[in-house]
FIMARDO-18769 format. One record per residue: residue number from 0; residue in one letter; x, y, z of N, C-alpha, C in turn. Coordinates in steps of 0.02 Angstrom, whole numbers, plus 50000, padded with zeros to 5 digits. Each point is the difference from the previous one (the first is absolute). Example, Ala and Ser with C-alpha at 12.3 -4.5 7.8 and 13.67 -1.06 7.14 Angstrom:
// residues 2
n / res / n.px / n.py / n.pz / ca.px / ca.py / ca.pz / c.px / c.py / c.pz
0 / A / 50660 / 49716 / 50390 / 49955 / 50059 / 50000 / 50045 / 50060 / 50000 $
1 / S / 49982 / 50053 / 49964 / 50042 / 50059 / 50003 / 49961 / 50055 / 50037 $
// end
This chain:
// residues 230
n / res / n.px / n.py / n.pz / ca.px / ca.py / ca.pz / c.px / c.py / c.pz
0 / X / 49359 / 48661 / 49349 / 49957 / 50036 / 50045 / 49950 / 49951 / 50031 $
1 / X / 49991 / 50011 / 50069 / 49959 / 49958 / 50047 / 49940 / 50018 / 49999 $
2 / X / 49952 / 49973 / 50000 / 49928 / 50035 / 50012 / 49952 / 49944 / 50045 $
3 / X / 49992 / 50050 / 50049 / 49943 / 49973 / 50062 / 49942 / 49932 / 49969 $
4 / X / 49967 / 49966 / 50021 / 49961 / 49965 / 49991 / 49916 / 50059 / 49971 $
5 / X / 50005 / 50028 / 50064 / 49943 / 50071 / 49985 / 49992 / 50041 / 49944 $
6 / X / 50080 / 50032 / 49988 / 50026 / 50037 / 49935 / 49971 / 49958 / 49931 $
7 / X / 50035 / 49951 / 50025 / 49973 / 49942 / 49911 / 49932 / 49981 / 49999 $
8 / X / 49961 / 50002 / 50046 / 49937 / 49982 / 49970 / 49956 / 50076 / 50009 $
9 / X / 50035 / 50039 / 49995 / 49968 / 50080 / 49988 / 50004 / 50022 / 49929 $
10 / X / 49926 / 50021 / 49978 / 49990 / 50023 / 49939 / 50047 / 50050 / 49979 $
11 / X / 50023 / 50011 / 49932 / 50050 / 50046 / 49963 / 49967 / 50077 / 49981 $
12 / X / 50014 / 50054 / 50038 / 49965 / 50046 / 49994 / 50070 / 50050 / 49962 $
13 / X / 49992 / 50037 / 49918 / 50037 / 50020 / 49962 / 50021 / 50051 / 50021 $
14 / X / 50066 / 50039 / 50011 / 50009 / 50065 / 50029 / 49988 / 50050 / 49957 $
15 / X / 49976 / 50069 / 50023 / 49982 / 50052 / 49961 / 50064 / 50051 / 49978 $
16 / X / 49974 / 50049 / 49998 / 50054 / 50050 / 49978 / 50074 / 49986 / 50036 $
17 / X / 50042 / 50006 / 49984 / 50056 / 50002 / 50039 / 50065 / 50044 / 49962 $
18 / X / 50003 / 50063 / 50028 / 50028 / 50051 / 49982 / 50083 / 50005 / 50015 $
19 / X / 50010 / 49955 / 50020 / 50081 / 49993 / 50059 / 50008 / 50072 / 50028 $
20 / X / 50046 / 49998 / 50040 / 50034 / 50035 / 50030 / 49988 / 50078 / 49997 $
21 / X / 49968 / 50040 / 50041 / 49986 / 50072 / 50000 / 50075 / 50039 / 49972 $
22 / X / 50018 / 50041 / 49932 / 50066 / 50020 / 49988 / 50043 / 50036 / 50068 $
23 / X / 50053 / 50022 / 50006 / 50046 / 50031 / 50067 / 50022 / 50049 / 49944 $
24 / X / 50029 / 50043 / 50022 / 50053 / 50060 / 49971 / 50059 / 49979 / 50008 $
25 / X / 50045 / 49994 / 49947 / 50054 / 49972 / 50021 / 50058 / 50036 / 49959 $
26 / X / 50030 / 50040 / 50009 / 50055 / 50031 / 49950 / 49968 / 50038 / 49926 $
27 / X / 49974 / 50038 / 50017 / 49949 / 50031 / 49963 / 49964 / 49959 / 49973 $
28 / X / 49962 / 49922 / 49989 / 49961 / 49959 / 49968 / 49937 / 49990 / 50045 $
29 / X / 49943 / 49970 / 49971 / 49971 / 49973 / 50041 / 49978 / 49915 / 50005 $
30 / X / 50020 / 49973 / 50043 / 50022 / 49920 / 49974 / 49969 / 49948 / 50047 $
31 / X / 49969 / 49944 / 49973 / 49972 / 49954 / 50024 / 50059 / 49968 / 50037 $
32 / X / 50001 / 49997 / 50047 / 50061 / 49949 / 50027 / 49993 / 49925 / 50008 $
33 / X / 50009 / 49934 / 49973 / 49968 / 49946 / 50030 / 50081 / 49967 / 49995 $
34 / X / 50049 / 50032 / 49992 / 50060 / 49936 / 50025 / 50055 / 50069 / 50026 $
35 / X / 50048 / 49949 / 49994 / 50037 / 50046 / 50056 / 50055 / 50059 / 49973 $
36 / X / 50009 / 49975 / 49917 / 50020 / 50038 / 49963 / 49986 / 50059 / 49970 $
37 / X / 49918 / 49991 / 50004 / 49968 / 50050 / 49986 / 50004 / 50072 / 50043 $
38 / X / 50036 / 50003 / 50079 / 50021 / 50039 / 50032 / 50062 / 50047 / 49976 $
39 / X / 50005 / 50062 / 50006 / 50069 / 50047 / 50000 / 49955 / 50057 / 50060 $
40 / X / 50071 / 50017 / 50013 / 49971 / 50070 / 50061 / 50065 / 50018 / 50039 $
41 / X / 50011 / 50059 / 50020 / 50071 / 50023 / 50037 / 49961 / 50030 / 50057 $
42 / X / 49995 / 49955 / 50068 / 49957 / 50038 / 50052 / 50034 / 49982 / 50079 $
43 / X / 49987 / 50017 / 50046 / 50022 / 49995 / 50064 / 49953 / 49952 / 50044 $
44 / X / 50018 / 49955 / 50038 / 49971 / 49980 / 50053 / 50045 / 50015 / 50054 $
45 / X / 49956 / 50002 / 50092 / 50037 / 50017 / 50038 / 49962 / 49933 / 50057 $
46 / X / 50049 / 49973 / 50049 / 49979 / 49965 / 50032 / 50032 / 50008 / 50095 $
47 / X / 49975 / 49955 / 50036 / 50035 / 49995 / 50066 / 50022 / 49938 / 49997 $
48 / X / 50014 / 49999 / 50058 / 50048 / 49918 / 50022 / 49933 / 50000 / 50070 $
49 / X / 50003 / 49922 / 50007 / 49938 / 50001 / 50057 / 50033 / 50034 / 50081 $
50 / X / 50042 / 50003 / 50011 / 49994 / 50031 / 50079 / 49986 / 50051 / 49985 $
51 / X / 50010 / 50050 / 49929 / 49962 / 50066 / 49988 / 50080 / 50040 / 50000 $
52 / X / 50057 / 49978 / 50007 / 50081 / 50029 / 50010 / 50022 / 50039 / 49949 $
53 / X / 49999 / 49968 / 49931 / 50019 / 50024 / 49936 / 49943 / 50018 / 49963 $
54 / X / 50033 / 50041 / 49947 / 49959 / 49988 / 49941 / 50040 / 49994 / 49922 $
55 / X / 49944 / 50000 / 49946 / 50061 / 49992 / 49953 / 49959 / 50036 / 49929 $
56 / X / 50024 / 50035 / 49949 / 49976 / 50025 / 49961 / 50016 / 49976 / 49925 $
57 / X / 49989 / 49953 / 49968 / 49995 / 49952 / 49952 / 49978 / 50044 / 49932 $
58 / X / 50061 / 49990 / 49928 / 49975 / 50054 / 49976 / 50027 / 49941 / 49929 $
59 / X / 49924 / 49970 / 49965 / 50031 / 49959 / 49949 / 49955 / 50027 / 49911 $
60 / X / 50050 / 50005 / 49960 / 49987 / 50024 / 49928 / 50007 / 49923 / 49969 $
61 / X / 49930 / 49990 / 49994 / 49985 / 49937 / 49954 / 49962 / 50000 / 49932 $
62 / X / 50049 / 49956 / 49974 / 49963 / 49990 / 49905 / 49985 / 49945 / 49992 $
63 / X / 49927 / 49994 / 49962 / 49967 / 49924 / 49993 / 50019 / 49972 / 50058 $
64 / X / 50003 / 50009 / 50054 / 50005 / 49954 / 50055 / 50036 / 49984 / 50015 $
65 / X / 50071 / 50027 / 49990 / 50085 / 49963 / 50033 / 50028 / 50068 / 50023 $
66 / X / 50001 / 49984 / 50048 / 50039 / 50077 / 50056 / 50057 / 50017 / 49948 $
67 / X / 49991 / 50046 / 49975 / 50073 / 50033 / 49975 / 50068 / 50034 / 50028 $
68 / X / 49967 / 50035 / 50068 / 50033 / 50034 / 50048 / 49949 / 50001 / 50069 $
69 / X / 50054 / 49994 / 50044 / 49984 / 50006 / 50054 / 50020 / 50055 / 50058 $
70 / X / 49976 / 50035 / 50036 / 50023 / 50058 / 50051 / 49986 / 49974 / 50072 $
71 / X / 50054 / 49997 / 50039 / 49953 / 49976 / 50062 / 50034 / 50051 / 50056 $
72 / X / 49955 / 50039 / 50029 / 50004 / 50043 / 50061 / 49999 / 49959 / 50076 $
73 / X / 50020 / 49993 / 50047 / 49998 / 49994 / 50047 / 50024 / 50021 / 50065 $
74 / X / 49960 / 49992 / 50063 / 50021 / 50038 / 50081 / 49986 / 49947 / 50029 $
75 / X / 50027 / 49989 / 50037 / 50003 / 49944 / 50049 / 50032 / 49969 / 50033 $
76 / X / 50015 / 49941 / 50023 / 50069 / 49948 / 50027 / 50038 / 49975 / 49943 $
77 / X / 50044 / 49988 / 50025 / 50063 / 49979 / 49947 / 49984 / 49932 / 49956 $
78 / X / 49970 / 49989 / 50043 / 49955 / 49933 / 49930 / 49953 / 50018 / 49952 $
79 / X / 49989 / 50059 / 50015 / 49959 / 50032 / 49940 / 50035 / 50015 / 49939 $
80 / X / 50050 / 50030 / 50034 / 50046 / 50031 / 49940 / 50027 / 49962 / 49972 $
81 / X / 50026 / 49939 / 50014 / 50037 / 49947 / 49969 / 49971 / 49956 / 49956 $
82 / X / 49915 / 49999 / 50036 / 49944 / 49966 / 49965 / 49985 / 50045 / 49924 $
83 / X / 50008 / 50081 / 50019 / 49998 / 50032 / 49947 / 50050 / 49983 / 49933 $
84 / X / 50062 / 49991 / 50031 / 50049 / 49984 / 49941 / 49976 / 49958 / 49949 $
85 / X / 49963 / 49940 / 50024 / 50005 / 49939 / 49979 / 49936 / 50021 / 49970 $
86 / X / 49941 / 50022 / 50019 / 49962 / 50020 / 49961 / 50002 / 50028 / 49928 $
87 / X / 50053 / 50040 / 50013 / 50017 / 50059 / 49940 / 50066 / 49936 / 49939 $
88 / X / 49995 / 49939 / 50037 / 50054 / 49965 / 49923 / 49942 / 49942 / 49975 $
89 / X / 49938 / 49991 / 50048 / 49985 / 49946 / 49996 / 49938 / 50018 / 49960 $
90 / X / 49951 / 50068 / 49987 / 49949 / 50017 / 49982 / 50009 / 50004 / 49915 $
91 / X / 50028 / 50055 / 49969 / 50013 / 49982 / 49922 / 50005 / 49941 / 49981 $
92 / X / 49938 / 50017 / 49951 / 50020 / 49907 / 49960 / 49937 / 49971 / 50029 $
93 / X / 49975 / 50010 / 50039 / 49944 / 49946 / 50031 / 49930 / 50052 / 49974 $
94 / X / 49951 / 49933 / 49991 / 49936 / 50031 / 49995 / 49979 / 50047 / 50061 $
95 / X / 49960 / 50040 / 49978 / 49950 / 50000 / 50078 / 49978 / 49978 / 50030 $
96 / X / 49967 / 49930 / 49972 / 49968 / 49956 / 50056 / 50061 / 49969 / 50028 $
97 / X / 50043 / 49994 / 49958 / 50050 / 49938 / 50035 / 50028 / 50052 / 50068 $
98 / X / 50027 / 50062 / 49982 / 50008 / 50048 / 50045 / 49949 / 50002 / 50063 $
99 / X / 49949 / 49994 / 50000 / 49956 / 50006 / 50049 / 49993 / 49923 / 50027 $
100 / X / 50052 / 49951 / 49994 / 49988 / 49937 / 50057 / 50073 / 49982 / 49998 $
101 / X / 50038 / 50041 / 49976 / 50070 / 50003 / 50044 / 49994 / 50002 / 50062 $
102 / X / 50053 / 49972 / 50049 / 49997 / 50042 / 50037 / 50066 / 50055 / 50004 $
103 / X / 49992 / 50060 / 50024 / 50045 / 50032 / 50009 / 50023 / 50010 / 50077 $
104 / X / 49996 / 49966 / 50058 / 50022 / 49995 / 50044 / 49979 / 50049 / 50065 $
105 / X / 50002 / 50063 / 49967 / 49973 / 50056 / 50051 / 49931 / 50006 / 49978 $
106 / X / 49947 / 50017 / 50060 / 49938 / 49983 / 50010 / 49971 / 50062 / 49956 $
107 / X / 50055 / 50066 / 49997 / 49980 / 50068 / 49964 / 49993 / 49989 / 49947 $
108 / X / 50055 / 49966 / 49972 / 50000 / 50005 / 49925 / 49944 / 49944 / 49970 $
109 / X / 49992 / 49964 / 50035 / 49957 / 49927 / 49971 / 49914 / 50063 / 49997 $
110 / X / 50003 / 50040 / 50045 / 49927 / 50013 / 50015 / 49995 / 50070 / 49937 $
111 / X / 50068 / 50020 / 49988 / 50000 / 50045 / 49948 / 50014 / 49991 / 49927 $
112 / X / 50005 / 49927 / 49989 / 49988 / 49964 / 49957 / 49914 / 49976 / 49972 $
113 / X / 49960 / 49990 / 50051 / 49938 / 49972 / 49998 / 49972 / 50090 / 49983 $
114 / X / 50020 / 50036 / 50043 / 49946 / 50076 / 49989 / 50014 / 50022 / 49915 $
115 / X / 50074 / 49998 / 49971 / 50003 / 50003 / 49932 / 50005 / 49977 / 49956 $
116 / X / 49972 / 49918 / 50025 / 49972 / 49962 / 49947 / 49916 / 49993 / 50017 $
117 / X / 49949 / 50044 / 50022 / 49933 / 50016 / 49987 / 49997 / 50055 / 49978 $
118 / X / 50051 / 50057 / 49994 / 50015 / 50062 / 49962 / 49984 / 49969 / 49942 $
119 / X / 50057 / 49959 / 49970 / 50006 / 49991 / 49935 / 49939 / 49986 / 49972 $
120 / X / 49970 / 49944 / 50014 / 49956 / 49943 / 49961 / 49922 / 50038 / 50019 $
121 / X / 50006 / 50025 / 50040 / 49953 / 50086 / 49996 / 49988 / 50049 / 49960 $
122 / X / 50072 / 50005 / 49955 / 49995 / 50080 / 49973 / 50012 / 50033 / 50035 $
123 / X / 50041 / 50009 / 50053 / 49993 / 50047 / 50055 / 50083 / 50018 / 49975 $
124 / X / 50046 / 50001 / 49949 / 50072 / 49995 / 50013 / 49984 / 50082 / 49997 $
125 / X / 50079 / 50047 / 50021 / 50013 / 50061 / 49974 / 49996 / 50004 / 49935 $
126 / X / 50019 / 49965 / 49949 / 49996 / 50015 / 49913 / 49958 / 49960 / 49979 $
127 / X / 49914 / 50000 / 50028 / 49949 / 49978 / 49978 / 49982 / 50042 / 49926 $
128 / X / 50022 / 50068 / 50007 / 49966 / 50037 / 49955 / 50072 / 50020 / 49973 $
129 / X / 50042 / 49983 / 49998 / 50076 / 50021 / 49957 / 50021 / 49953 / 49952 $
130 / X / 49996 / 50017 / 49929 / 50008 / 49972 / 49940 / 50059 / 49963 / 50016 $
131 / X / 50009 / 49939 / 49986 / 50051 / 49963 / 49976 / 50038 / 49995 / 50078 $
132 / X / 49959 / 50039 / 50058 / 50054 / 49992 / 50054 / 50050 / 50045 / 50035 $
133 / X / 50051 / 49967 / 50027 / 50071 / 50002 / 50025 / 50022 / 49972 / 49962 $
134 / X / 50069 / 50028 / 49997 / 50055 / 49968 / 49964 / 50035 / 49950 / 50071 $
135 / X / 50035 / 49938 / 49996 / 50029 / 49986 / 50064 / 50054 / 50042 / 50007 $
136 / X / 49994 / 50012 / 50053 / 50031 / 50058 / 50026 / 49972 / 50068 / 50048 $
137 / X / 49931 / 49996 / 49973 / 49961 / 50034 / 50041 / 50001 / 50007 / 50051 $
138 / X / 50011 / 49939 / 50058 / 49978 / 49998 / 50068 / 50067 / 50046 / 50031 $
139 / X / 50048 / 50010 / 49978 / 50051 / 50026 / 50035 / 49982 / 50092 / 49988 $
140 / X / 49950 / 50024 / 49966 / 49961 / 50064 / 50004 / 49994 / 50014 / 50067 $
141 / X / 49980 / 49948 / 50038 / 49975 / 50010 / 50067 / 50067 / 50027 / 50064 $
142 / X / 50054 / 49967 / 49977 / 50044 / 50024 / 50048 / 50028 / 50065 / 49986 $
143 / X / 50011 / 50036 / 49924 / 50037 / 50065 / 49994 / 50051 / 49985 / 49994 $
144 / X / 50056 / 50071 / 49996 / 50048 / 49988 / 50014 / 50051 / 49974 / 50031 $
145 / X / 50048 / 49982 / 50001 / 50049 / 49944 / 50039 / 49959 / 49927 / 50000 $
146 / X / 49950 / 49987 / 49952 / 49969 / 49931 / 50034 / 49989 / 49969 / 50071 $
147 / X / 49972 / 50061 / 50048 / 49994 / 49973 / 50043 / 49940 / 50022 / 50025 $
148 / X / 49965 / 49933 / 50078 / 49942 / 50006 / 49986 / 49997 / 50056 / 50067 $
149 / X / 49941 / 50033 / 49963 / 49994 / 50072 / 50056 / 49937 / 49980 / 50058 $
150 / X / 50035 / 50038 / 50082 / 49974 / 49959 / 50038 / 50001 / 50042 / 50068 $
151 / X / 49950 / 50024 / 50029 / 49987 / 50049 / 50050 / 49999 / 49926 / 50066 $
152 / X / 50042 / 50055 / 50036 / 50005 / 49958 / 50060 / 50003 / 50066 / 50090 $
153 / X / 49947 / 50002 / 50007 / 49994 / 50019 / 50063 / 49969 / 49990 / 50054 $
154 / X / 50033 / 50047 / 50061 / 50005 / 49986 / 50077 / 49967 / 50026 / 50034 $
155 / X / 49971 / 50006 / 50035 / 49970 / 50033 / 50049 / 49973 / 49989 / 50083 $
156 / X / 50019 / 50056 / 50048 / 49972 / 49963 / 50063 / 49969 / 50068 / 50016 $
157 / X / 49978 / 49979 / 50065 / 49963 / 50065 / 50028 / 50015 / 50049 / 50051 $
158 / X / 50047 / 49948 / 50030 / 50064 / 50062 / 50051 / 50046 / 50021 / 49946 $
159 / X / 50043 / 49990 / 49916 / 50029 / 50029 / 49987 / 49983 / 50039 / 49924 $
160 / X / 49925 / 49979 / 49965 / 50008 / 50003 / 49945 / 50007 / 49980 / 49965 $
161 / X / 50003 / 50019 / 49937 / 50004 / 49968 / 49924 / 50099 / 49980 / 49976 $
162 / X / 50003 / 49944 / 49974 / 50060 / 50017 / 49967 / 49992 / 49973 / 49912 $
163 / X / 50021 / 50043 / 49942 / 50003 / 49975 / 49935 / 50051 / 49991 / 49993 $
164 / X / 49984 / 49904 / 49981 / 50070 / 49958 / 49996 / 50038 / 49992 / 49905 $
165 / X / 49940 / 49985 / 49990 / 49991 / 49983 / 49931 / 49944 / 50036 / 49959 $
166 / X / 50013 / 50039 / 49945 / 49952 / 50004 / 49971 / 50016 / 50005 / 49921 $
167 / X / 49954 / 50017 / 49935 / 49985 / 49953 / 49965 / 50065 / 50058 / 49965 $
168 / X / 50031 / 50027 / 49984 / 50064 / 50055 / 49985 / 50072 / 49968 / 50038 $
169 / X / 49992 / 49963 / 50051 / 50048 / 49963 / 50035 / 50003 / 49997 / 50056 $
170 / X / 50078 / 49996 / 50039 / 50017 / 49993 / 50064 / 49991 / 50055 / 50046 $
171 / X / 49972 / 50007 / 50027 / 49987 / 50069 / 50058 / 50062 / 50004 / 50031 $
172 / X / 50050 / 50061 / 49979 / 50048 / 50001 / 50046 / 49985 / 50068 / 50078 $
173 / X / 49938 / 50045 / 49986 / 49997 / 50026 / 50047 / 49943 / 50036 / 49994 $
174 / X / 49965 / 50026 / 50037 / 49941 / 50020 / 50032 / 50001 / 50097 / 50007 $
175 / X / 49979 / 50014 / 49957 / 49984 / 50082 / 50017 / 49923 / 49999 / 50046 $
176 / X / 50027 / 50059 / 50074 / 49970 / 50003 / 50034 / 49972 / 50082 / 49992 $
177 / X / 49934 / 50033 / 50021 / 49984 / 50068 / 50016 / 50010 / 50020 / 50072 $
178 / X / 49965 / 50058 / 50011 / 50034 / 50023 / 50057 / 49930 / 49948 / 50054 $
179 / X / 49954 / 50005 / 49978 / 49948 / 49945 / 50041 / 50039 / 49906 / 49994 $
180 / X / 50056 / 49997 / 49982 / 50017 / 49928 / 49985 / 49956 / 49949 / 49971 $
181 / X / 49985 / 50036 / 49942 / 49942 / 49951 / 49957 / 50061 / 50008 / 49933 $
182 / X / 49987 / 49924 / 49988 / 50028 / 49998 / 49932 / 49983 / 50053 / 49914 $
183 / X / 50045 / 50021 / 49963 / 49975 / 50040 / 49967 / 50042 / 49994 / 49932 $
184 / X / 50029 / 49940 / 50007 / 50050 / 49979 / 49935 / 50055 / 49934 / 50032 $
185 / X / 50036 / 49991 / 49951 / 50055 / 49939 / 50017 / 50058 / 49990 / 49933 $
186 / X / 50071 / 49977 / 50035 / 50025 / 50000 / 49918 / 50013 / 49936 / 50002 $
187 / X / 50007 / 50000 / 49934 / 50010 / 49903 / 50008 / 50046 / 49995 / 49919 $
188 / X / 50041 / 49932 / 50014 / 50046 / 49991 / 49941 / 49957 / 49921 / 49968 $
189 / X / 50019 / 50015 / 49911 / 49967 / 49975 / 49987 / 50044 / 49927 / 49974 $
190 / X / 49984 / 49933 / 50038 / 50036 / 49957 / 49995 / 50013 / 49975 / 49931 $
191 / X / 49956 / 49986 / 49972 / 50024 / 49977 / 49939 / 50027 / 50039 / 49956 $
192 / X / 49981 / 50066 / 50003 / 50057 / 50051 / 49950 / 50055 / 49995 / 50019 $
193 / X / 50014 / 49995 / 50065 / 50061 / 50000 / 50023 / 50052 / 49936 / 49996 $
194 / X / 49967 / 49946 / 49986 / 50040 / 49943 / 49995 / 50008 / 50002 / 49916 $
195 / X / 49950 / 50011 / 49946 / 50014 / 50002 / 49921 / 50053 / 50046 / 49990 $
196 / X / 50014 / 50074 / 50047 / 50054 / 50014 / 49971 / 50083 / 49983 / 50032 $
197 / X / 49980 / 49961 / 50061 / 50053 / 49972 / 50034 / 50034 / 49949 / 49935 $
198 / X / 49940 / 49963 / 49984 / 50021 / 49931 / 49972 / 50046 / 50037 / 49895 $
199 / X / 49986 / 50063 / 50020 / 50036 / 50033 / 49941 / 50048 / 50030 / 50000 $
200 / X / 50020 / 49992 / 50060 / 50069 / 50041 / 50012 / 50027 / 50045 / 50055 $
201 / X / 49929 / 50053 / 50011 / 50016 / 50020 / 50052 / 50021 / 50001 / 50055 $
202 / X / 50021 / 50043 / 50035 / 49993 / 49970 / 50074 / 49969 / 50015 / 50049 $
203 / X / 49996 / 49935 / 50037 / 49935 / 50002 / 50046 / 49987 / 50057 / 50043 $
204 / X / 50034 / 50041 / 50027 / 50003 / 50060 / 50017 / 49970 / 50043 / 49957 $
205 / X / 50035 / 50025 / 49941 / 49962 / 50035 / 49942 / 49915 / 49976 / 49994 $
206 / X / 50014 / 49941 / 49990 / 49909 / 49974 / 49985 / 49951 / 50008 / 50056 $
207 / X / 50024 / 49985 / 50056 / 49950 / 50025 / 50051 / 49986 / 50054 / 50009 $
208 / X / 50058 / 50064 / 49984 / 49954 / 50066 / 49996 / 49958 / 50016 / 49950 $
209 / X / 50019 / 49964 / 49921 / 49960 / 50041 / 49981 / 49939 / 49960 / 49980 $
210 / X / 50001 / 49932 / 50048 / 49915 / 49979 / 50001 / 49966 / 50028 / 50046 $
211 / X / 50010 / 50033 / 50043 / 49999 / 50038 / 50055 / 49920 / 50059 / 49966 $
212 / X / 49938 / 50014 / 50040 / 49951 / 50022 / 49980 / 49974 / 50034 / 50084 $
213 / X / 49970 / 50035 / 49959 / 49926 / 50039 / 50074 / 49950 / 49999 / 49986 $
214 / X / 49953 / 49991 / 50040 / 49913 / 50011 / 49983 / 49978 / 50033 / 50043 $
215 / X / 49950 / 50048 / 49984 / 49972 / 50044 / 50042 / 50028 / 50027 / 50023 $
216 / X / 49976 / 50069 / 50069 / 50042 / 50050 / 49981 / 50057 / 49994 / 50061 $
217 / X / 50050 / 49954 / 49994 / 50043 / 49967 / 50016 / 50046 / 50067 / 50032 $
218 / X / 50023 / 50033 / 49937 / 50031 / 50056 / 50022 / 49986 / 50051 / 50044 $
219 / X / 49934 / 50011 / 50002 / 49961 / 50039 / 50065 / 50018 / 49974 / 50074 $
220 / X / 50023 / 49938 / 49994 / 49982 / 49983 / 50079 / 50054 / 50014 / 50073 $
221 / X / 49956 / 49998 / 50059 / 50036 / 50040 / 50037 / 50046 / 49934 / 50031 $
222 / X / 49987 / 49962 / 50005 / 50038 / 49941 / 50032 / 49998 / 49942 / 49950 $
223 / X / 50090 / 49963 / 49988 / 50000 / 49939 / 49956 / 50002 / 49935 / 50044 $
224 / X / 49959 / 49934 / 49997 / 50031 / 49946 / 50039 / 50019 / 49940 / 49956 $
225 / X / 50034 / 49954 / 50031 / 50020 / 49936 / 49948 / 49932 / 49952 / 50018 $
226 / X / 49955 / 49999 / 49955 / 49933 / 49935 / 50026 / 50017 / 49952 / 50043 $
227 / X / 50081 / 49978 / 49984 / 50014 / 49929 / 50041 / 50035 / 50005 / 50057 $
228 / X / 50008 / 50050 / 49999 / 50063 / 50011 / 50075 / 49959 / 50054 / 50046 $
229 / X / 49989 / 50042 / 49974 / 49978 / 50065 / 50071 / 49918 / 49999 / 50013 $
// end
């Protein structure tokens, strides 16, 4: 250690109390954190990419400090998604810090890396106050059934209206209209049910009807349209 010319001929003044580290909540405990192991937490960060294009929803269950599992959501350009892949082989196994000066390539995920690594080392995770945690495996709670991630996607203009493309039940295959042409339901098939029981045997015909669903009062309506075509 270097010390200034100033520093060394400055009198030695003894430090007082020193309490370390204010405790965090951390998996039902309450814990001084001063290294990096001392971290566990199963929580979400969400980030952008800088032109503001994508985003990405980062979902990591960590013990003593080594990502156990990783979830990674993303919308965006095709470099996102690919950036996502590589995210999701390259995160387990690494600390958090080491995780947080990776780079991961897409600007979303790097920035949704930094937002849920000040979650953590905060106390701020989802199982701050949950004994012992997540089990790994947790983060896939978030998608439901079929493992897939649920994701509202809609349209709208002002000469034609609303269209529901996507929403969080599935694919919008059509639009219930009233007699005022205001939306008042929609049915939609639900993709991932429909591919788990494809991938079991069925057939794809069979499976698409009976992932096949309505919301709202769908059946009431006076006029049906396809969101993407009419």
């Amino acid at each position: 250690m270097q010390y200034s010319h100033e520093v060394e001929q400055m009198a030695c003044v003894r430090q007082g109390p020193n309490h370390g580290p204010s405790p965090i909540p951390m998996e039902g405990l309450w814990v001084k954190s001063k290294e990096i192991k001392d971290l566990s937490g199963l929580t979400h960060g969400v980030g952008w990419c800088a032109p503001q294009q994508g985003g990405c929803k980062l979902s990591l269950n960590i013990k003593q400090g080594i990502i156990e599992e990783a979830l990674v959501e993303i919308i965006g350009c095709s470099g996102a998604t690919h950036s996502a892949a590589m995210a999701a082989e390259i995160l387990p196994g690494k600390t958090v810090l080491e995780a947080l000066n990776t780079d991961l390539v897409c600007d979303a995920i790097n920035t949704a890396m930094r937002q849920l690594f000040m979650q953590i080392v905060y106390g701020r995770s989802q199982t701050a106050f949950s004994e012992n945690g997540l089990p790994v495996g947790g983060a896939l709670e978030d998608l439901g059934k079929g493992l897939r991630s649920q994701v509202g996607t809609m349209y709208g203009t002002r000469a034609k209206g609303v269209r529901y493309l996507e929403m969080a039940e599935g694919y919008v295959t059509r639009l219930g209209l009233d007699e005022n042409d205001e939306v008042i339901g929609y049915e939609f098939v639900h993709i991932g049910k429909m591919m788990d029981m494809i991938s079991k045997g069925t057939s794809p015909e069979k499976a698409y009807k009976k992932a096949m669903g309505k919301y709202g009062r769908f059946d009431e309506a006076v006029t049906y349209i396809n969101p993407r075509q009419k």
